[in-house]
Structures are given as C-alpha cells and as structure tokens.
C-alpha positions in Angstrom: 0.0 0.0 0.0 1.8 3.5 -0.9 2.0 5.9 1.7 0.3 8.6 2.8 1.4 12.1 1.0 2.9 14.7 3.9 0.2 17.0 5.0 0.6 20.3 7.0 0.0 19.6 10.7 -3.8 20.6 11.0 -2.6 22.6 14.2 -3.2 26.2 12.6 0.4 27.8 12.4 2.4 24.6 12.9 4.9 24.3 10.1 5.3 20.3 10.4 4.2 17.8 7.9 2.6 15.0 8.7 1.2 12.0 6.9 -0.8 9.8 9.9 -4.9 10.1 9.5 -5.1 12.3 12.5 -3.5 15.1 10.8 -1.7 16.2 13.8 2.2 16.3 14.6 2.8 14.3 17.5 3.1 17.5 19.5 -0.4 18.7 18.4 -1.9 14.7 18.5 -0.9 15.3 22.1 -2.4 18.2 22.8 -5.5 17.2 20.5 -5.8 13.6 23.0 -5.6 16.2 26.2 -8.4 18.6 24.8 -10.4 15.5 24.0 -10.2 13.7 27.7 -10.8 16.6 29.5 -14.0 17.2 27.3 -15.1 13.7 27.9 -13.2 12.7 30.9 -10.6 9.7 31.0 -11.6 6.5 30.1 -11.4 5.5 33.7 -13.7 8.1 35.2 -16.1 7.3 32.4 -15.9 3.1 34.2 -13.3 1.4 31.9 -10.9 1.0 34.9 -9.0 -2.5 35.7 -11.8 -4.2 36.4 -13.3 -3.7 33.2 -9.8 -4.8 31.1 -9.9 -7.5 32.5 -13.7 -8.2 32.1 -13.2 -7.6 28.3 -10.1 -9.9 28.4 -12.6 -12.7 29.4 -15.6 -12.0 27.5 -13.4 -11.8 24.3 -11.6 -14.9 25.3 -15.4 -16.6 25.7 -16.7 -14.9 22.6 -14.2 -14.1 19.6 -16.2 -13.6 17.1 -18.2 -10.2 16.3 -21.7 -11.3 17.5 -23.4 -9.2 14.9 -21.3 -10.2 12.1 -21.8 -14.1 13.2 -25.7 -13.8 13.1 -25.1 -12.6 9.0 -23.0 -15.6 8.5 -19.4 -13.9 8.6 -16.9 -15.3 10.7 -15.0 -12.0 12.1 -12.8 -11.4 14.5 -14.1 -9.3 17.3 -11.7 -6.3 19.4 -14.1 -4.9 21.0 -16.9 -5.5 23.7 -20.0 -3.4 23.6 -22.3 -2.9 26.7 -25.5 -3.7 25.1 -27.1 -0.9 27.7 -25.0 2.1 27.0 -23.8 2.0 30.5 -20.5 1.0 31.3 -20.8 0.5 35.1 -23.3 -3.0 34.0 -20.6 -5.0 34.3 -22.5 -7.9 34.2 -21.9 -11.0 31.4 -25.7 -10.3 29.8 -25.1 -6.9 29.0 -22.1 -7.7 27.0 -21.5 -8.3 23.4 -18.2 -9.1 21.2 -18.2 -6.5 18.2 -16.0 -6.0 15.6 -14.6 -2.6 15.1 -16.9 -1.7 11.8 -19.7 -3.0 13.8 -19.0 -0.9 17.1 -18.7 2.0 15.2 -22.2 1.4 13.1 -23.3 1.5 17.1 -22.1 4.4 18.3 -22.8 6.6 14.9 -26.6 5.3 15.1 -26.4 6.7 18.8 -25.1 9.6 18.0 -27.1 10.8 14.8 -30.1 9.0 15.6 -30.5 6.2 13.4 -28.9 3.2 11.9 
C-alpha cells in the first residue's frame, strides 16, 4: 500500500508535515488527545478501569467472534466489547456483546445521529 502524501500539521500555524490520518504532529496529536479527555473525561472516570480490562479480556476470550457479524453468517474477529445498555458501570456478562470494530462503530454513529 503507498504511503500517505505529507500533509501540514492541522494545528493552525504549525509548520510540520505529517502523513498519519489524524492530521496532527505528534506535538499537536498530544495536545489534541488532552483537549479530548478533558471534554469527555478519562476512560477511567467514564468506568473502563481494571476491572473492566480484565472483564473484556474474558468476555473476548469466551466470545471471539463479532456477534453481529456471526448472526449474518461472517466469521469475524471481534476487538471490541459493547455494553448492550449504554452504561459502562453494567458490568454484568448479559449486557455484553463481542463486536468487531466496523460493527461498534455502526453503534455508536446510530447513537449519535439518531438512526442506523
């Protein structure tokens, strides 16, 4: 696969090129990821502590296959695992689900535009 042509840092003023799909300098990607926790909070105060890496670690090792993409037939690999509820203190093995990453993300853009 070629690479990426060198971009401008998308950090108005900064004069470093970049090619990675962020579009930030490492400096800048930095500063981007602080802006972006403090918005949101880290992942820890929003429930994904310890507890819940290691929770993941044994659903996925239970269920490694993208549930969605299993009920269509496909046999993917799952990454991720979704809390069917929206809430990530529901630690419990019901609420989970094995997604891959297309499949999380068709999750969260239905949630956040509204539809599916």
């Amino acid at each position: 696969m070629p690479e990426r042509p060198l971009r401008p840092c998308r950090q108005p003023g900064c004069p470093a090129l970049v090619r990675d799909g962020s579009g930030y300098c490492e400096k800048h990607k930095r500063e981007d990821r602080k802006r972006q926790d403090d918005r949101r909070g880290s992942s820890a105060s929003r429930g994904y502590d310890s507890t819940w890496r290691k929770l993941r670690h044994w659903y996925l090792k239970q269920y490694p296959l993208c549930e969605r993409c299993e009920v269509q037939g496909m046999v993917v690999v799952a990454i991720l695992v979704h809390h069917r509820d929206h809430d990530p203190r529901n630690n419990t093995a019901e609420n989970f689900e094995s997604l891959c990453v297309p499949c999380h993300e068709e999750e969260h853009r239905a949630e956040r535009f509204g539809r599916k």
